[in-house]
VEXFIDO-11206 format. One record per residue (C-alpha): residue number from 1; x, y, z; chain. Coordinates in Angstrom, 3 decimals, decimal comma, padded with zeros to 6 digits, always signed. Layout:
! residues N
rokol n: NUM	east: X	north: Y	up: Z	chain: A;
...
END
This chain:
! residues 63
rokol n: 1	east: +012,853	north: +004,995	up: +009,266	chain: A;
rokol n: 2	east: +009,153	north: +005,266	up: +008,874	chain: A;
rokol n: 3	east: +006,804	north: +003,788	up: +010,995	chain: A;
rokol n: 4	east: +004,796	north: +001,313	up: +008,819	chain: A;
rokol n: 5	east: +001,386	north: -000,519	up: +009,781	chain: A;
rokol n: 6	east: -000,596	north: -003,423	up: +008,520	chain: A;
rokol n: 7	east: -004,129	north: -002,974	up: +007,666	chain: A;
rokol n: 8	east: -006,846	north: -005,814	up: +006,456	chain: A;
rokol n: 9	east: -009,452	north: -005,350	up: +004,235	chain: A;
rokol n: 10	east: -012,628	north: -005,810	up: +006,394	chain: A;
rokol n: 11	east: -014,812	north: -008,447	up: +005,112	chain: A;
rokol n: 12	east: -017,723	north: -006,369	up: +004,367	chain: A;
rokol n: 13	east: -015,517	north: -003,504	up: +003,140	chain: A;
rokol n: 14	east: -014,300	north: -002,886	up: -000,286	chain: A;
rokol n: 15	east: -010,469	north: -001,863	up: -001,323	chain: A;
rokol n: 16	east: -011,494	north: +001,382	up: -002,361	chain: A;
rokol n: 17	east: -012,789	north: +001,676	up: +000,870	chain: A;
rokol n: 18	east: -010,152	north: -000,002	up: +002,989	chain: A;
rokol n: 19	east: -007,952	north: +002,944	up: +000,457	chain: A;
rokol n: 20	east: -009,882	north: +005,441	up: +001,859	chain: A;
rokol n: 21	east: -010,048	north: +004,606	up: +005,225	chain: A;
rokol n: 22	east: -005,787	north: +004,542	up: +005,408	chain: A;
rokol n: 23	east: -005,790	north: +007,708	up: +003,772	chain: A;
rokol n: 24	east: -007,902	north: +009,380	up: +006,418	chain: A;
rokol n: 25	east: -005,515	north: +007,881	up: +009,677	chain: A;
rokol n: 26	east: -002,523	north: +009,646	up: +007,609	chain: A;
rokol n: 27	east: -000,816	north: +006,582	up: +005,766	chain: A;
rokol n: 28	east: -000,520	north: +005,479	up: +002,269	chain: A;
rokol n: 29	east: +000,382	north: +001,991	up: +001,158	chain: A;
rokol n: 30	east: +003,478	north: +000,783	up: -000,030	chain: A;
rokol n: 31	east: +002,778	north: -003,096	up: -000,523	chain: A;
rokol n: 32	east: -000,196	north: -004,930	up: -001,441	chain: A;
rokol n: 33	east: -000,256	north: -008,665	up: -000,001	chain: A;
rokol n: 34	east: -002,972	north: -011,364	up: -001,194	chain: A;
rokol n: 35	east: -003,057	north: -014,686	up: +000,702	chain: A;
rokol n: 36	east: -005,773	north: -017,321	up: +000,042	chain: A;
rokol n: 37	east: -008,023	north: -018,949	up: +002,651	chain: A;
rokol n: 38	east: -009,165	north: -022,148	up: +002,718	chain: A;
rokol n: 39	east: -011,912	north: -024,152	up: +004,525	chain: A;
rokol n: 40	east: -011,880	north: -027,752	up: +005,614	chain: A;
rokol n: 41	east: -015,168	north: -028,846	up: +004,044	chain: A;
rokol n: 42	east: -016,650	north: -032,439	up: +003,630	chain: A;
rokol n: 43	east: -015,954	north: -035,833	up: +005,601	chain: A;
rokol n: 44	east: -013,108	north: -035,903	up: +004,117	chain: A;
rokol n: 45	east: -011,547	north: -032,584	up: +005,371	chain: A;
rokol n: 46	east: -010,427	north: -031,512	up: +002,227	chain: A;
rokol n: 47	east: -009,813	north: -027,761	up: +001,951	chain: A;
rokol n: 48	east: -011,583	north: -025,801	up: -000,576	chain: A;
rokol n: 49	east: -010,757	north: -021,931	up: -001,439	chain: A;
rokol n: 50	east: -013,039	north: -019,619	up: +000,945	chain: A;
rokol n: 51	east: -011,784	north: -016,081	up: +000,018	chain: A;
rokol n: 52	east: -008,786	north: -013,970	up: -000,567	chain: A;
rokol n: 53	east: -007,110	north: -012,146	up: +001,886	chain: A;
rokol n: 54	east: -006,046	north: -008,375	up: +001,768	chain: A;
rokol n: 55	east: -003,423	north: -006,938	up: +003,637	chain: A;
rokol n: 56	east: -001,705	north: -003,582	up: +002,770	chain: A;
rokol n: 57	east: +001,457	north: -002,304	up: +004,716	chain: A;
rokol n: 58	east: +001,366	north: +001,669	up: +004,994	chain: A;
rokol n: 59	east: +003,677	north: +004,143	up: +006,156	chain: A;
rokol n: 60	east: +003,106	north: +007,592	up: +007,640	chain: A;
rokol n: 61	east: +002,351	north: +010,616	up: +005,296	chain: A;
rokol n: 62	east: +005,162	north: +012,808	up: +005,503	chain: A;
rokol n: 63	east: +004,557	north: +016,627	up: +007,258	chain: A;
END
C-alpha cells in the first residue's frame, strides 16, 4: 500500500500553491477535504463562520 500524507493549506498560501508545493515533495493528491471553522464571537458565544479549511491526502509518486 502507498504511503499517504495529509497536507493543509497554509493560511497565507493559495491551493494552487499548496498544489505545487505537494508536487515538489513527490506526492499527488487523491482526496480533497473542506471543513468549516467557526469562532465564538459576541457575549453571547455564538459561533460565526471564520474560514474554510483545506486538507488534501497525497500519496507517493510512483518510480
Amino acid at each position: 500500500m502507498a504511503k499517504k500524507i495529509k497536507v493543509y493549506v497554509e493560511p497565507n498560501e493559495t491551493v494552487g500553491e499548496c498544489l505545487d508545493r505537494i508536487a515538489q515533495m513527490g506526492y499527488r493528491p487523491v482526496r480533497r477535504i473542506e471543513k468549516p471553522v467557526f469562532e465564538k464571537t459576541g457575549t453571547k458565544d455564538e459561533p460565526v463562520h471564520s474560514h474554510q479549511s483545506i486538507l488534501f491526502e497525497c500519496v507517493a509518486l510512483k518510480p
